[in-house]
Biopython code that builds the backbone (N, CA, C, O; Angstrom):
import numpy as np
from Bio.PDB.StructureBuilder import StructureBuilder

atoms = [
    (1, "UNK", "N", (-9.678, -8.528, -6.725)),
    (1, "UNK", "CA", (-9.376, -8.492, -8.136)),
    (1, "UNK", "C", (-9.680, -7.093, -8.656)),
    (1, "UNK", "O", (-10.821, -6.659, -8.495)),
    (2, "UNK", "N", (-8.507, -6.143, -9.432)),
    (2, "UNK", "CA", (-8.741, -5.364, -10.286)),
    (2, "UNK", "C", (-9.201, -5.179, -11.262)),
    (2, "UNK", "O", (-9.842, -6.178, -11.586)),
    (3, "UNK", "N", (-9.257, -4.365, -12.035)),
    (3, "UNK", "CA", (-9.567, -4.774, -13.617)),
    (3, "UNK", "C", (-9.253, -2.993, -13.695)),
    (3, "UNK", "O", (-9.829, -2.078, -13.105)),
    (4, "UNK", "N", (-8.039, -2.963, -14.730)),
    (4, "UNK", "CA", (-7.369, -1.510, -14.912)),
    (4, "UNK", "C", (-7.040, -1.160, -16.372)),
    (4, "UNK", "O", (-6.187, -1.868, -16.908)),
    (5, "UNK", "N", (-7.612, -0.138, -17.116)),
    (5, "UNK", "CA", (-7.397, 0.305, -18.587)),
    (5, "UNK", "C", (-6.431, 0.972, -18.717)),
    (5, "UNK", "O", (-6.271, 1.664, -17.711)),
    (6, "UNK", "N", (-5.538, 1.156, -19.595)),
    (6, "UNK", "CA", (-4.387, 1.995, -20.227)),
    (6, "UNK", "C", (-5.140, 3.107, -21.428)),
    (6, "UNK", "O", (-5.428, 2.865, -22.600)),
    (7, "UNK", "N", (-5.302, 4.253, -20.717)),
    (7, "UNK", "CA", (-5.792, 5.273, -21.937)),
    (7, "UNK", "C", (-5.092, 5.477, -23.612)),
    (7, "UNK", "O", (-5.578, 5.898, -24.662)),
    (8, "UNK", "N", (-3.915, 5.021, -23.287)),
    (8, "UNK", "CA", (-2.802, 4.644, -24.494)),
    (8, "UNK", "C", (-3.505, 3.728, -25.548)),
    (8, "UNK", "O", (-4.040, 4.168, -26.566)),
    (9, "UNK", "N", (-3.452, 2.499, -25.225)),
    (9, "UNK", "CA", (-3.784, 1.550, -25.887)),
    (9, "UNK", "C", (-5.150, 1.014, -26.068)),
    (9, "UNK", "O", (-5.466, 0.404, -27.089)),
    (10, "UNK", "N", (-6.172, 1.293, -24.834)),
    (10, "UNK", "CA", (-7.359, 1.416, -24.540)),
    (10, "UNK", "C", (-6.893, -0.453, -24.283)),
    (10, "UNK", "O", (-7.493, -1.246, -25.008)),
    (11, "UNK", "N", (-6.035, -0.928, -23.445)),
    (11, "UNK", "CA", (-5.889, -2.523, -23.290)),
    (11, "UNK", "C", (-6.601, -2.857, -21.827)),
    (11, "UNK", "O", (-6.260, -1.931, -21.091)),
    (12, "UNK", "N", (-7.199, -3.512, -21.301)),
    (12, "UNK", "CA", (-7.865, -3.629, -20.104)),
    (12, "UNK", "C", (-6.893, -4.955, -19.665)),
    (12, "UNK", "O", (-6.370, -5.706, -20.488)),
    (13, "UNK", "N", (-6.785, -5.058, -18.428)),
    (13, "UNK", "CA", (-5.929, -6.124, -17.725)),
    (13, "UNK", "C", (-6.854, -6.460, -16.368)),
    (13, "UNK", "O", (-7.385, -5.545, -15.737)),
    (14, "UNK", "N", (-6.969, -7.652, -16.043)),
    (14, "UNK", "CA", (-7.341, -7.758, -14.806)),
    (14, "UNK", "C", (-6.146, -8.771, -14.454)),
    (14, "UNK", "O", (-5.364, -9.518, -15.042)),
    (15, "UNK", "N", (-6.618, -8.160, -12.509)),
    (15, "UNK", "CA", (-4.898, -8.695, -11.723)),
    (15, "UNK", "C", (-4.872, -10.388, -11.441)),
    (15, "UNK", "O", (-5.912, -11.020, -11.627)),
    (16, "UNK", "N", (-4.060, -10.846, -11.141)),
    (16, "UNK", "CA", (-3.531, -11.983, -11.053)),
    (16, "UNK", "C", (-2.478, -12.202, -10.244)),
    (16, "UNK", "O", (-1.765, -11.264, -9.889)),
    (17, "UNK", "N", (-2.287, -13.288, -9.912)),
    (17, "UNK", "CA", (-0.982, -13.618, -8.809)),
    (17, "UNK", "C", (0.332, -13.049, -10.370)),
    (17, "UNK", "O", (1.085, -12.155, -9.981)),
    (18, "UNK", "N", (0.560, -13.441, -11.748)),
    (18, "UNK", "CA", (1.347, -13.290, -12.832)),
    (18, "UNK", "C", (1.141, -11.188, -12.862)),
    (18, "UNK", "O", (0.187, -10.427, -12.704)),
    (19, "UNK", "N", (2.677, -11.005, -13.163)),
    (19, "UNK", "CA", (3.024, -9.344, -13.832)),
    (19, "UNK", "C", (2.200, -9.476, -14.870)),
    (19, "UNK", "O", (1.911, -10.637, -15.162)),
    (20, "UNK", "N", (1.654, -8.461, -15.630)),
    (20, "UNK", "CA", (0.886, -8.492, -16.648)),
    (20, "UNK", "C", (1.223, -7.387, -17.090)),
    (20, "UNK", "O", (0.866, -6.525, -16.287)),
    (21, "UNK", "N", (2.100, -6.642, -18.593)),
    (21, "UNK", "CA", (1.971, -5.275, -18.935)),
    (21, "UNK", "C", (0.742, -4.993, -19.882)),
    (21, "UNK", "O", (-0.151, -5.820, -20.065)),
    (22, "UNK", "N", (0.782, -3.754, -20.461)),
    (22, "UNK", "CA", (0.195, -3.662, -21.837)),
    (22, "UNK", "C", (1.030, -3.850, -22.529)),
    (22, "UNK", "O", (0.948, -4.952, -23.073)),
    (23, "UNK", "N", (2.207, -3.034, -22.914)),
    (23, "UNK", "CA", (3.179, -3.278, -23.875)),
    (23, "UNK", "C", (3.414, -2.039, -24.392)),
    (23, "UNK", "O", (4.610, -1.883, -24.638)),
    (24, "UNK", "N", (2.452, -0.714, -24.756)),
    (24, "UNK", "CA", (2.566, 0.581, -25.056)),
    (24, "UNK", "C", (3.529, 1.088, -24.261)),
    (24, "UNK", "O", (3.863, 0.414, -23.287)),
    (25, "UNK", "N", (4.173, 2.373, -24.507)),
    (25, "UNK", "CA", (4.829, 3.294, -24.299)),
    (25, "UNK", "C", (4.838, 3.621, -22.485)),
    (25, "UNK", "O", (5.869, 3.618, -21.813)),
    (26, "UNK", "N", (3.564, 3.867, -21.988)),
    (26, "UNK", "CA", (3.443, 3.662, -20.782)),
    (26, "UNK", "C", (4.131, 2.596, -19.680)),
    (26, "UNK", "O", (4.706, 2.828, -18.616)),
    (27, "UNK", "N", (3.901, 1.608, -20.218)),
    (27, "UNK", "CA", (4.407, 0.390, -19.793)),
    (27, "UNK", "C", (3.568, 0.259, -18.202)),
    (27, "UNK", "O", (4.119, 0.432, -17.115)),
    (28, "UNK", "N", (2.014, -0.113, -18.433)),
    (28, "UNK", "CA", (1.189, 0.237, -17.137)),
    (28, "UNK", "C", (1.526, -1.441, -17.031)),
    (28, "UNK", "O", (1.736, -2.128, -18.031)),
    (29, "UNK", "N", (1.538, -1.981, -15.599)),
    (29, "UNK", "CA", (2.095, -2.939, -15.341)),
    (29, "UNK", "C", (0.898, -3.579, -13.965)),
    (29, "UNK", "O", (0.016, -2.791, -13.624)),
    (30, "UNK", "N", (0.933, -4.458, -13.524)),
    (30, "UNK", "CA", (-0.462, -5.464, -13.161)),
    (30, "UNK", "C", (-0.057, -6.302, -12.208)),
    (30, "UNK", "O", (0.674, -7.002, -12.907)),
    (31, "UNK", "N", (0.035, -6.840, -10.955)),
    (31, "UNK", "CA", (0.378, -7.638, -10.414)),
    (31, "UNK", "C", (-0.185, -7.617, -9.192)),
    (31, "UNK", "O", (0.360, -6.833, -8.415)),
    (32, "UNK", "N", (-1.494, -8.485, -8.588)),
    (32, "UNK", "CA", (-1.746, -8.432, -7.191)),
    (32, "UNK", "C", (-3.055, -7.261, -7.389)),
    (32, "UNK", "O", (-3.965, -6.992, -8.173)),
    (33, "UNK", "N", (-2.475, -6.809, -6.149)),
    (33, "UNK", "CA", (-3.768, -5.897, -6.221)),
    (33, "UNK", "C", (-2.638, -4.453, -6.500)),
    (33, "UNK", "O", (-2.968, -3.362, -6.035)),
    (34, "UNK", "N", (-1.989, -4.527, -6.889)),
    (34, "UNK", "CA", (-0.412, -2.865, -7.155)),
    (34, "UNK", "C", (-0.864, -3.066, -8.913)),
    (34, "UNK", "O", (-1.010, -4.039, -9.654)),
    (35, "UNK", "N", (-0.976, -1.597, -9.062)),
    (35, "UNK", "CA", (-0.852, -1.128, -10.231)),
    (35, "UNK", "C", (0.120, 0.210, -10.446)),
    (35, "UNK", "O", (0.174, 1.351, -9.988)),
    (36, "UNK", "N", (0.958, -0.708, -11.545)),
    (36, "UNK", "CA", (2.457, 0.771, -11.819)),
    (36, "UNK", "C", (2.206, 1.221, -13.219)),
    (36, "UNK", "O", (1.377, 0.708, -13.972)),
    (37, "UNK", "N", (3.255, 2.558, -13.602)),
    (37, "UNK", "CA", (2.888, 2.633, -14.833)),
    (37, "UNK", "C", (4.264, 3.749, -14.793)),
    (37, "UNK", "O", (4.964, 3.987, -13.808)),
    (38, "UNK", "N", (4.379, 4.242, -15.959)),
    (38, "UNK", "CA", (5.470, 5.532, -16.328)),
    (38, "UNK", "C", (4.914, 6.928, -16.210)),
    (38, "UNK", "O", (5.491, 7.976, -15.918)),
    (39, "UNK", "N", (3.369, 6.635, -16.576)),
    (39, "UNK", "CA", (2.585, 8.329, -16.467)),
    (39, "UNK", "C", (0.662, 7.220, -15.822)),
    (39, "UNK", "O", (-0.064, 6.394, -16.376)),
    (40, "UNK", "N", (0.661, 7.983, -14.322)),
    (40, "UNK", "CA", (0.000, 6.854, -13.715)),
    (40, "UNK", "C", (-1.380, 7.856, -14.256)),
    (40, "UNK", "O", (-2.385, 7.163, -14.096)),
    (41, "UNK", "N", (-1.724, 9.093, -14.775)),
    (41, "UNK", "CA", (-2.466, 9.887, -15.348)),
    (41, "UNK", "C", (-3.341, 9.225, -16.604)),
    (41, "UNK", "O", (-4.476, 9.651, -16.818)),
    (42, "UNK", "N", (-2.833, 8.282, -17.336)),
    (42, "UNK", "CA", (-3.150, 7.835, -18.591)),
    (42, "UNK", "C", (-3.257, 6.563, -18.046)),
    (42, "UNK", "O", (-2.898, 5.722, -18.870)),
    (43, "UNK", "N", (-3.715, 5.941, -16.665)),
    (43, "UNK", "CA", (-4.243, 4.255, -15.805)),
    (43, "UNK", "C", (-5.940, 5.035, -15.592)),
    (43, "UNK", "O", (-6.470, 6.038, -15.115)),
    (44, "UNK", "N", (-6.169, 4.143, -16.102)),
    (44, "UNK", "CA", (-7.968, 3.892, -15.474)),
    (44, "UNK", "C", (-8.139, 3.237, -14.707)),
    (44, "UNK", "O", (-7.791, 2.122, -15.096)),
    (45, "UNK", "N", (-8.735, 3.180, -13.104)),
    (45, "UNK", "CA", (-9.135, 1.913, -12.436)),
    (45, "UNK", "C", (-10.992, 2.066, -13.045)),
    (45, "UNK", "O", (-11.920, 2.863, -12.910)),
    (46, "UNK", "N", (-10.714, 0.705, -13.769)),
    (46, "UNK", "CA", (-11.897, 0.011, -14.280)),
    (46, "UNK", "C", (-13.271, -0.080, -12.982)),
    (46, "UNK", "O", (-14.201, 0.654, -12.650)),
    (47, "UNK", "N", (-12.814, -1.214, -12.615)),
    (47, "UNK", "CA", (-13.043, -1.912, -11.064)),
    (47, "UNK", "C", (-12.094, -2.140, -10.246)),
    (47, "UNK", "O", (-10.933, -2.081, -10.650)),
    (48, "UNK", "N", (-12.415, -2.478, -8.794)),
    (48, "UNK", "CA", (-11.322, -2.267, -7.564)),
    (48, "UNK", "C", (-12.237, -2.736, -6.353)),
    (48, "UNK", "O", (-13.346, -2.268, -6.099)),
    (49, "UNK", "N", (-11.446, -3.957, -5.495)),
    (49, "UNK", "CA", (-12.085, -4.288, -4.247)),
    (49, "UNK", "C", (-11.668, -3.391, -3.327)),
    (49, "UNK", "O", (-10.953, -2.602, -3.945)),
    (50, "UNK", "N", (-11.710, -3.139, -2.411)),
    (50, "UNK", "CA", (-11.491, -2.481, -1.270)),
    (50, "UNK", "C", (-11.419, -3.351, -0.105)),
    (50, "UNK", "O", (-12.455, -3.815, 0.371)),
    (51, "UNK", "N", (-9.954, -3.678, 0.529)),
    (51, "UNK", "CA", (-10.136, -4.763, 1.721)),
    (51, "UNK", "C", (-10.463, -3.636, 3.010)),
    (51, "UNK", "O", (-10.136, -2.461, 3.174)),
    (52, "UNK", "N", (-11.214, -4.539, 3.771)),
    (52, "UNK", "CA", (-11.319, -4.424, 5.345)),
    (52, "UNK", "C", (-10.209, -4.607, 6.003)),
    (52, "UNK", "O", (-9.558, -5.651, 6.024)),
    (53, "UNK", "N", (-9.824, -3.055, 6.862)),
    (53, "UNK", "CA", (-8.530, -3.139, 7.371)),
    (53, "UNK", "C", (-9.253, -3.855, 9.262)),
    (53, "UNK", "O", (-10.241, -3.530, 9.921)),
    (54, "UNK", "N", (-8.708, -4.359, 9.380)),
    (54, "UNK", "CA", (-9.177, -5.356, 10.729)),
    (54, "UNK", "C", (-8.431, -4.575, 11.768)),
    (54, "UNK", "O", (-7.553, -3.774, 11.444)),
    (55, "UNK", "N", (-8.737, -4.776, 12.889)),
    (55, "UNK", "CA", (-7.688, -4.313, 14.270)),
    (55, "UNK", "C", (-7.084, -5.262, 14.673)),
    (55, "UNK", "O", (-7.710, -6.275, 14.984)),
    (56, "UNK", "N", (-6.067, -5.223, 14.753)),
    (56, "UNK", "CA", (-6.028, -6.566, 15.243)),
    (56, "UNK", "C", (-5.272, -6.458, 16.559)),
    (56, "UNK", "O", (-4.960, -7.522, 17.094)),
    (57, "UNK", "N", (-5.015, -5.581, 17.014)),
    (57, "UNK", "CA", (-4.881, -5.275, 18.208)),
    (57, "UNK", "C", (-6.416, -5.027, 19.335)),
    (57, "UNK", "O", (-7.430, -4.446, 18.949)),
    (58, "UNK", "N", (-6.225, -5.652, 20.808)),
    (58, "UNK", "CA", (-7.533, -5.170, 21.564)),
    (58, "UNK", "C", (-7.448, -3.946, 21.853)),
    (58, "UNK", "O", (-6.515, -3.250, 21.453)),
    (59, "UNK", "N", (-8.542, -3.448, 22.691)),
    (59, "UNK", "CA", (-8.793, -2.111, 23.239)),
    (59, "UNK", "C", (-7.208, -2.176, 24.153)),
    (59, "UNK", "O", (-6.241, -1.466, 23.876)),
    (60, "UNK", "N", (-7.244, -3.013, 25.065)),
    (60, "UNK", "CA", (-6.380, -2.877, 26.093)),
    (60, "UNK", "C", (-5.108, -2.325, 25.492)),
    (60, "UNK", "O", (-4.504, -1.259, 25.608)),
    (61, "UNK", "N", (-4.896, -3.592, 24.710)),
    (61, "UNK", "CA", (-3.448, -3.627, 24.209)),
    (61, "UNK", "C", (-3.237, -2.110, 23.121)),
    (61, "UNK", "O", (-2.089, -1.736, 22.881)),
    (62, "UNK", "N", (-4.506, -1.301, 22.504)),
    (62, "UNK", "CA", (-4.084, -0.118, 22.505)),
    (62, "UNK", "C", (-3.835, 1.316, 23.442)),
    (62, "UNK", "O", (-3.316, 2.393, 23.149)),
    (63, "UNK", "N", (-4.710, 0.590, 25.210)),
    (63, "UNK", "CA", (-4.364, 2.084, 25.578)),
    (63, "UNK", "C", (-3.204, 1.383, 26.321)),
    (63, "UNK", "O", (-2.622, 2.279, 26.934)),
    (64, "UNK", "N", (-2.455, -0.074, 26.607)),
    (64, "UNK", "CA", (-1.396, -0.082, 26.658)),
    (64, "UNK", "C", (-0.276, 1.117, 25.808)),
    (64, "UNK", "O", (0.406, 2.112, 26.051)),
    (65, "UNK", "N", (-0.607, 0.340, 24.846)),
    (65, "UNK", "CA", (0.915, 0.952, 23.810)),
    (65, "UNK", "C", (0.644, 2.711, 23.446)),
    (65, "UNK", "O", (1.425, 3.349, 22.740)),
    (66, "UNK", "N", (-0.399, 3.210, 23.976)),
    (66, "UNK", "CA", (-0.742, 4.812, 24.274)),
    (66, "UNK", "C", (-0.259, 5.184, 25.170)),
    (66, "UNK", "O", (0.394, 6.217, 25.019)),
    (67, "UNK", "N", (-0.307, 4.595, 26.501)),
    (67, "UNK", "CA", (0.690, 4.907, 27.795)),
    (67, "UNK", "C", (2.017, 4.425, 27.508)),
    (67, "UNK", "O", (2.909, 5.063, 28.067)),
    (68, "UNK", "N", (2.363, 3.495, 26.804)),
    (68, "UNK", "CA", (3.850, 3.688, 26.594)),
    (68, "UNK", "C", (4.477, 4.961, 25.612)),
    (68, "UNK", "O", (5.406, 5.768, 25.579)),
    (69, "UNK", "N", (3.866, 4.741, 25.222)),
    (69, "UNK", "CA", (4.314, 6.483, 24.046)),
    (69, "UNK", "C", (4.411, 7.561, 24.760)),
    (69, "UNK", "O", (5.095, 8.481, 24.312)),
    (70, "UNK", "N", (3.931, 7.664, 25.687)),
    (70, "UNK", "CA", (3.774, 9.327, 26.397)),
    (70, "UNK", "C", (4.445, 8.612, 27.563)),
    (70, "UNK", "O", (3.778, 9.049, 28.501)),
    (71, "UNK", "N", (5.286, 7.842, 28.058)),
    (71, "UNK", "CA", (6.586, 8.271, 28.487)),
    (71, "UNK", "C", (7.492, 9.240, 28.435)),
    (71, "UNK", "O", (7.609, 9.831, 27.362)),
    (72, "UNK", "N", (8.205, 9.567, 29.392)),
    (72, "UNK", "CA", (9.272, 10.192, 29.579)),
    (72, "UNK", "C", (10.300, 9.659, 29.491)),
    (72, "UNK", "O", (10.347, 8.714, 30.278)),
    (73, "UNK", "N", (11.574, 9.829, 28.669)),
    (73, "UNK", "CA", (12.733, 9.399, 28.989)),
    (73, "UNK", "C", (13.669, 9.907, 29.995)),
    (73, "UNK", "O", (13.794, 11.131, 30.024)),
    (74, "UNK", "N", (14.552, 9.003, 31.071)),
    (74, "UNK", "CA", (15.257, 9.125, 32.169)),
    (74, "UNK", "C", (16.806, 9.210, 31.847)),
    (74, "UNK", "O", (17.545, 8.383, 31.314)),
    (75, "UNK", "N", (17.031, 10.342, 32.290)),
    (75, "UNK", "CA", (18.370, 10.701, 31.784)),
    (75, "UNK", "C", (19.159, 10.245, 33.376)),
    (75, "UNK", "O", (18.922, 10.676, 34.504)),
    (76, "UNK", "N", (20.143, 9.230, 32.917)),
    (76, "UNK", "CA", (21.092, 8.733, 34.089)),
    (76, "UNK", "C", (22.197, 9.908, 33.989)),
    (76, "UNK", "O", (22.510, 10.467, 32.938)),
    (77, "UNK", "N", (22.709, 10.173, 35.211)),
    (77, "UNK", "CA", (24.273, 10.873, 35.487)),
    (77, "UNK", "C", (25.106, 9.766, 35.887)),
    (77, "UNK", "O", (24.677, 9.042, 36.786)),
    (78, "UNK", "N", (26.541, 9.445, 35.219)),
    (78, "UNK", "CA", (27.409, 9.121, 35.830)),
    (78, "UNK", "C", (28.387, 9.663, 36.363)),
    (78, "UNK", "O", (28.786, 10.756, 35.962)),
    (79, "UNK", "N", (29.027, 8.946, 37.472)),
    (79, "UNK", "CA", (30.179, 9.701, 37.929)),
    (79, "UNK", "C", (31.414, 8.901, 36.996)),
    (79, "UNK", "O", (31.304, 7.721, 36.661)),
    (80, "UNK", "N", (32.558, 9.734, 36.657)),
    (80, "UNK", "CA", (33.387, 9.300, 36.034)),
    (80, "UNK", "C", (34.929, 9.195, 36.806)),
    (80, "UNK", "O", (35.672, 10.142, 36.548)),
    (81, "UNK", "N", (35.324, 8.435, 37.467)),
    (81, "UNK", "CA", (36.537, 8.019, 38.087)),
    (81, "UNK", "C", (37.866, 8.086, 37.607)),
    (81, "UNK", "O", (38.794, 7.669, 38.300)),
]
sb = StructureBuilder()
sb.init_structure("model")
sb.init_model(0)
sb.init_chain("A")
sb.init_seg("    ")
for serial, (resi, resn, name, xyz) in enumerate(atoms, 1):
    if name == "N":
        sb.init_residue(resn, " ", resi, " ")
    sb.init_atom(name, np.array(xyz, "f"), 0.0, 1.0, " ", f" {name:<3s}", serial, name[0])
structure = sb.get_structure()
């Protein structure tokens, strides 16, 4: 959950699954954890969670997909008849 001020209007919004504007000139806008606006200079973040980005990949399965990246690509010749 956010909680974000509009320097415009001085209107505070906290987020919600619902769009939420202020309604001023800005038109700072609310939805989720995304905050938009027209001039993002004149948005205050009030408060703000910060999620835990997880791995969700294993060790393996990353130095897998590390040795696939540093492949070489194999250029075939055909003969043309």
């Amino acid at each position: 959950m956010i909680i974000v001020r509009c320097k415009d209007c001085n209107r505070e919004i906290a987020s919600t699954n619902k769009t939420q504007t202020c309604g001023c000139p800005n038109m700072m806008t609310v939805k989720g954890d995304g905050v938009t606006a027209l001039d993002l200079s004149r948005v205050i973040m009030v408060n703000s969670t910060q999620k835990e980005q997880k791995n969700v990949l294993s060790s393996s399965d990353l130095a897998y997909q590390e040795a696939r990246r540093q492949r070489k690509v194999r250029k075939l010749d055909f003969e043309v008849r």
